[in-house]
C-alpha positions as CSV (number, residue, x, y, z in Angstrom):
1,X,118.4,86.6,131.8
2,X,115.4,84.8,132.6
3,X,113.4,83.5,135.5
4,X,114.8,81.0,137.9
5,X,113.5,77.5,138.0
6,X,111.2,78.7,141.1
7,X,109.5,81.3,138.8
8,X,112.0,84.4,141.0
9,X,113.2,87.2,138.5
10,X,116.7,87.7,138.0
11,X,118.1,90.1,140.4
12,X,119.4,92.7,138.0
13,X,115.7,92.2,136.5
14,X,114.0,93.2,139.5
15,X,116.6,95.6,139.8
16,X,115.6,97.3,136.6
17,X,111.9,96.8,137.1
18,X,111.9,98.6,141.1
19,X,114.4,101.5,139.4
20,X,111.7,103.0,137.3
21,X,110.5,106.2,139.1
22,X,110.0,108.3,135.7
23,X,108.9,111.6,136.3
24,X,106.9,111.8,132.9
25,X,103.7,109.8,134.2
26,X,102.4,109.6,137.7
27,X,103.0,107.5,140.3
28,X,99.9,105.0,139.5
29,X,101.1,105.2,136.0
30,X,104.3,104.1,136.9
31,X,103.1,101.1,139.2
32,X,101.4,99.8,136.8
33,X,103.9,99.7,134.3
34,X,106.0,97.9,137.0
35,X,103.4,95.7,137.6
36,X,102.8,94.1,134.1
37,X,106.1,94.7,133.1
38,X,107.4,91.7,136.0
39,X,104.5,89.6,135.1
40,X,106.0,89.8,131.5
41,X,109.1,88.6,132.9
42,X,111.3,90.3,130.2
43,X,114.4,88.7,129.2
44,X,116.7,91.6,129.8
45,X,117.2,94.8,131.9
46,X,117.1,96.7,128.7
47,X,114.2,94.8,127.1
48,X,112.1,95.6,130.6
49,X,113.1,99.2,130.3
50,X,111.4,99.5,126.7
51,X,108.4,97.6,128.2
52,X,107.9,100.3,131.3
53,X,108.2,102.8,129.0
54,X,105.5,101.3,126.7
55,X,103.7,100.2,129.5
56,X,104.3,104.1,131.1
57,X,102.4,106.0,128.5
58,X,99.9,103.6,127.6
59,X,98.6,103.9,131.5
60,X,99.2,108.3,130.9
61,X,97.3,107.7,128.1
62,X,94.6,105.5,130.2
63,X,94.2,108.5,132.9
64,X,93.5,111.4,130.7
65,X,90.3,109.1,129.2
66,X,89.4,108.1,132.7
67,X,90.1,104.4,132.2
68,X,91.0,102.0,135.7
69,X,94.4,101.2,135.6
70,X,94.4,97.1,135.2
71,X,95.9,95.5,132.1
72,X,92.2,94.4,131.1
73,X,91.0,97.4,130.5
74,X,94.4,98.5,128.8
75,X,96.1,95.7,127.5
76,X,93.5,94.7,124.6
77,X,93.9,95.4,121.4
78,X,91.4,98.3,120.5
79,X,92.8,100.7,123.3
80,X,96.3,99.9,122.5
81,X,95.4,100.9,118.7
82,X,93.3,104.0,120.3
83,X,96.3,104.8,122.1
84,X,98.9,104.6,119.4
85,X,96.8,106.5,116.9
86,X,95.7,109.4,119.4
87,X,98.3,109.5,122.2
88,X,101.4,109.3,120.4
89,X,100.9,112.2,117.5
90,X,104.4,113.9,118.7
91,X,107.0,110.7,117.9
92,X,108.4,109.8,115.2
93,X,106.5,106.7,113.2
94,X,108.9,104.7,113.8
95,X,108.7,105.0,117.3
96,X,104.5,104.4,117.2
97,X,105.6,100.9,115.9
98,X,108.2,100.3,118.8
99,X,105.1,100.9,121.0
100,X,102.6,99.1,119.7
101,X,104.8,96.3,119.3
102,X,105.8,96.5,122.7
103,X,102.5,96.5,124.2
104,X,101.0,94.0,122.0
105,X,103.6,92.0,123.6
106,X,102.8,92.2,127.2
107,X,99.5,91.8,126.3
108,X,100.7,88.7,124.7
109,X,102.5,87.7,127.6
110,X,99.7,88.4,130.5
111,X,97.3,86.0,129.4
112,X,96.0,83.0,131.0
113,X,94.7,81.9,128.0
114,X,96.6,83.3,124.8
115,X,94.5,83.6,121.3
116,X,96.2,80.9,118.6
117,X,98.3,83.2,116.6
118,X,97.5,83.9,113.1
119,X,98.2,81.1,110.6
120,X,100.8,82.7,108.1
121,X,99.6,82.7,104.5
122,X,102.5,81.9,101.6
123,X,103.2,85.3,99.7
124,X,102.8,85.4,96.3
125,X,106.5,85.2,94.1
126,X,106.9,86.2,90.5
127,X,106.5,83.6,88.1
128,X,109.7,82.2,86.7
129,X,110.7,83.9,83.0
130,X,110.9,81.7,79.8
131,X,114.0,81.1,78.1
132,X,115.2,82.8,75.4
133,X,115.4,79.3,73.7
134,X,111.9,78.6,74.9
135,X,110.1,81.5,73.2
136,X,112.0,80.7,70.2
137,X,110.2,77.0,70.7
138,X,107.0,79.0,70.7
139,X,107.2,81.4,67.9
140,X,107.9,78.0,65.8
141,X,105.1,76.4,67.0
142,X,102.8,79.5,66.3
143,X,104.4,79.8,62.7
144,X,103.5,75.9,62.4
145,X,99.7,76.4,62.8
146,X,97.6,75.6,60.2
147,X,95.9,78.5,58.8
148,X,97.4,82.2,58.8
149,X,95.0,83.7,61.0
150,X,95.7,81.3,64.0
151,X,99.5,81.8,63.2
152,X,99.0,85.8,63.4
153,X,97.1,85.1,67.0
154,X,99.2,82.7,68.4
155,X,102.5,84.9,67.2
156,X,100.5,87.9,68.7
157,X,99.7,86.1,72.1
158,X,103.6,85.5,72.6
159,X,104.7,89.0,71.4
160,X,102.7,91.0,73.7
161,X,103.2,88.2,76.4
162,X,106.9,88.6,76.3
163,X,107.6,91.3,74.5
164,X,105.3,94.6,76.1
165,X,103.8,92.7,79.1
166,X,100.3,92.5,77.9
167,X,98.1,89.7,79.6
168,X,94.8,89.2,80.6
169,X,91.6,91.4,80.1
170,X,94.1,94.1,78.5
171,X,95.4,91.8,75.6
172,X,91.7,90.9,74.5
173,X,91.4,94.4,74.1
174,X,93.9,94.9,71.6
175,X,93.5,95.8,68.2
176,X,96.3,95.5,65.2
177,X,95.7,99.0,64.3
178,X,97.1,99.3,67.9
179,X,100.3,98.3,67.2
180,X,102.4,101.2,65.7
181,X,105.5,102.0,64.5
182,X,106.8,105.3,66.2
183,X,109.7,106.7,68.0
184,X,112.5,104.6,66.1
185,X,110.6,101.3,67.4
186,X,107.3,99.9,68.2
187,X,104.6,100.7,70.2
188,X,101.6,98.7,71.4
189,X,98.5,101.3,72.9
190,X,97.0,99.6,75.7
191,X,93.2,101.3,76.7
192,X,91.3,100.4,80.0
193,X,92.0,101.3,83.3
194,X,95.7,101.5,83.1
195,X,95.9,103.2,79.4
196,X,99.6,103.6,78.1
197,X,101.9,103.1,75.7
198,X,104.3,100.2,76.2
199,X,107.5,99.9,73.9
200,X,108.1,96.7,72.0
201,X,111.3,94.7,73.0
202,X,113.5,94.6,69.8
203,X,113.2,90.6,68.9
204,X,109.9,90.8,69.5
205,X,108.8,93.8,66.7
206,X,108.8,91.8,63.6
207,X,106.2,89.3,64.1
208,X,104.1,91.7,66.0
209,X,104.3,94.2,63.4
210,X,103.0,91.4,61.2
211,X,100.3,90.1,63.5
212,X,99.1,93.6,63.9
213,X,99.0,94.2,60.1
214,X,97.1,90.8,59.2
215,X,94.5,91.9,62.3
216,X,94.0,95.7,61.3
217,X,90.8,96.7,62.8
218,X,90.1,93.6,64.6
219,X,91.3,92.1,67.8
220,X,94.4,90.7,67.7
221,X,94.0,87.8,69.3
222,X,90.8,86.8,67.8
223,X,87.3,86.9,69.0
224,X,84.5,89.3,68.7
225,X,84.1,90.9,72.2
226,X,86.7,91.9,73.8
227,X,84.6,91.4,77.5
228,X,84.6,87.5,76.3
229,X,86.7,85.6,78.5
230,X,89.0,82.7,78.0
231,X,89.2,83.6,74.2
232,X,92.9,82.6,74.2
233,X,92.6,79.0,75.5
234,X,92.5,77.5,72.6
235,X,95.7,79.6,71.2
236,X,97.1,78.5,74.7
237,X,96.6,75.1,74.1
238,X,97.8,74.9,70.5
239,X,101.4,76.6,72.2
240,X,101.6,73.8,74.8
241,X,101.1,71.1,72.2
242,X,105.0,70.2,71.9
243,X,106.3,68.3,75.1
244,X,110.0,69.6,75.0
245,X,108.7,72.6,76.0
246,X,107.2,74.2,79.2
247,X,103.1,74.8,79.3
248,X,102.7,77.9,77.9
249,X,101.0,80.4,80.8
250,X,100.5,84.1,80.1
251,X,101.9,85.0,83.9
252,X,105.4,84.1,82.9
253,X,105.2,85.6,79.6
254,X,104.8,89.1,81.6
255,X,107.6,87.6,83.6
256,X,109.4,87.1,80.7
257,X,109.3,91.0,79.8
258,X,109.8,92.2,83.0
259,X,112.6,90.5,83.4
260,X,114.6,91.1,80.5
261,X,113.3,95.3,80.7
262,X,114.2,94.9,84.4
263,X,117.9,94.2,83.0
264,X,117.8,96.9,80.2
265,X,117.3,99.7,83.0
266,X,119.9,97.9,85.2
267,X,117.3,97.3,88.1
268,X,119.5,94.7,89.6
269,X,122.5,96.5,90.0
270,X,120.4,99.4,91.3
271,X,118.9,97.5,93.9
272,X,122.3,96.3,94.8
273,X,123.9,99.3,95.7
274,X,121.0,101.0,97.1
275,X,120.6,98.1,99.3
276,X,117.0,97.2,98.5
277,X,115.9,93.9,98.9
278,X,112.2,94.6,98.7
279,X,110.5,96.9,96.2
280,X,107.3,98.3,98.5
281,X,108.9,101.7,98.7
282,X,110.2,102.0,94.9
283,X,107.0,103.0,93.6
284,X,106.5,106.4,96.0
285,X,110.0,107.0,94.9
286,X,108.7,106.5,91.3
287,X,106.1,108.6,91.3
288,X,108.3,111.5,91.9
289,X,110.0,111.2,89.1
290,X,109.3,113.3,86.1
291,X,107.8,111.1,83.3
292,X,109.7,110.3,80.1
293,X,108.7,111.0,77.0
294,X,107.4,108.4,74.5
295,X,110.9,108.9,72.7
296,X,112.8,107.6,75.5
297,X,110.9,105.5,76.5
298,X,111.3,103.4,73.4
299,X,115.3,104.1,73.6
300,X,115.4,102.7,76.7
301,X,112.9,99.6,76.6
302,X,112.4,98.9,73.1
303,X,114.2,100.8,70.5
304,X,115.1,99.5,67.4
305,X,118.9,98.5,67.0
């Protein structure tokens, strides 16, 4: 239902909008819930009468802080984010948001002159994995390098890539004496920030387990320091040399990992049945969890068969 051509509500409109007497709010409260509510001109009986009632309490709200009540001085973004986060304590957060959206809305929808909306920025996706063919096109390459120590770094680079999810300033950081053999499998110890231990996917243990011998003491991937940046460039490049295959880039190599441990732990068919399309939620769920021991944790990631 929407307005006539002549700008006249709809009569059940109108109908809806003279109807609201709540007892809740006073009488001036009231009126001017009314008031803005028509000059919204809802599209719907029942979308006006979640619009009074937004429009009810914010004006309540306005009283108690001795604020006039024109949609001015209440319709603007600071006292509808005063009012949601001090006048509305008692309902459920889900509720809070029906409100604020609400009055955002009519605030929206009363001005002469509305503010350009916000220009929507493209959200970030995961990068797409390699193929198992592809890393096998790599781990050729890097055995076809031509001395042994740019072969152990280049085999390195792909096997904590792929295989444990190591990138960026944590892989320069890596030492072969941190690769170890424990738990029935392989384990790479990560320091920094985010310390752990991350279990080595089976294909991928051999040649670490050899890059990490030949390294020892030093950094795995080469380089003295491991603050130096763009220390694996060169190993990058030498990766990317054959043009059957895609440019090696170290975001899809965690990609890589995370997509073939998302499938050892069944994620997808988790998500499935739970109904999740969006992860935001799965890491408070996550950290309720009791941790698992290194053991599993190999079993289930990276065990050897």
């Amino acid at each position: 239902m929407s307005p006539s051509p002549r700008g006249e509500l709809d009569p059940q409109l109108v109908a809806a909008i003279i109807a609201h007497r709540p007892c809740a709010v006073s009488d001036a409260a009231a009126a001017f819930a009314r008031e803005v509510v028509a000059g919204a001109a809802p599209q719907s009986p029942a979308r006006a009468r979640a619009l009074l009632f937004a429009a009810g309490r914010l004006a309540a709200f306005g009283q108690t802080v001795g604020l006039e009540l024109c949609a001015e001085a209440l319709l603007c973004e600071p006292m509808i984010e005063r009012f949601v986060l001090c006048g509305t304590q008692h309902l459920s957060p889900a509720s809070r948001r029906t409100l604020r959206s609400n009055l955002r809305y009519l605030a929206r929808a009363l001005k002469a002159h509305r503010e350009p909306m916000p220009t929507p920025l493209p959200r970030e996706r995961a990068k797409a994995p390699y193929s198992p063919t592809e890393i096998d096109g790599f781990l050729r390459l890097a055995a076809a390098q031509s001395t042994e120590a740019k072969r152990m770094r280049c085999q390195a680079l792909i096997c904590l890539g792929a295989g444990a999810g190591i990138v960026a300033g944590e892989l320069r950081q890596i030492r072969g004496a941190d690769v170890l053999e424990r738990c029935g499998g392989l384990l790479v110890t990560v320091r920094g920030a985010r310390a752990r231990s991350v279990p080595v996917l089976c294909r991928y243990q051999e040649p670490l387990t050899e890059a990490g011998a030949f390294a020892g003491e030093r950094l795995i991937v080469g380089g003295r320091d491991p603050a130096r940046r763009n220390v694996t460039d060169a190993l990058t490049a030498a990766l990317s040399s054959d043009s059957a295959l895609p440019r090696l880039q170290a975001g899809r190599l965690r990609s890589t990992w995370l997509s073939e441990a998302a499938a050892l732990i069944g994620l997808q068919a988790f998500m499935a049945a739970a109904g999740v399309i969006c992860s935001q939620r799965l890491g408070d769920i996550a950290a309720t969890l009791p941790a698992r021991s290194e053991t599993e944790m190999v079993a289930l990631l990276g065990g050897s068969p």
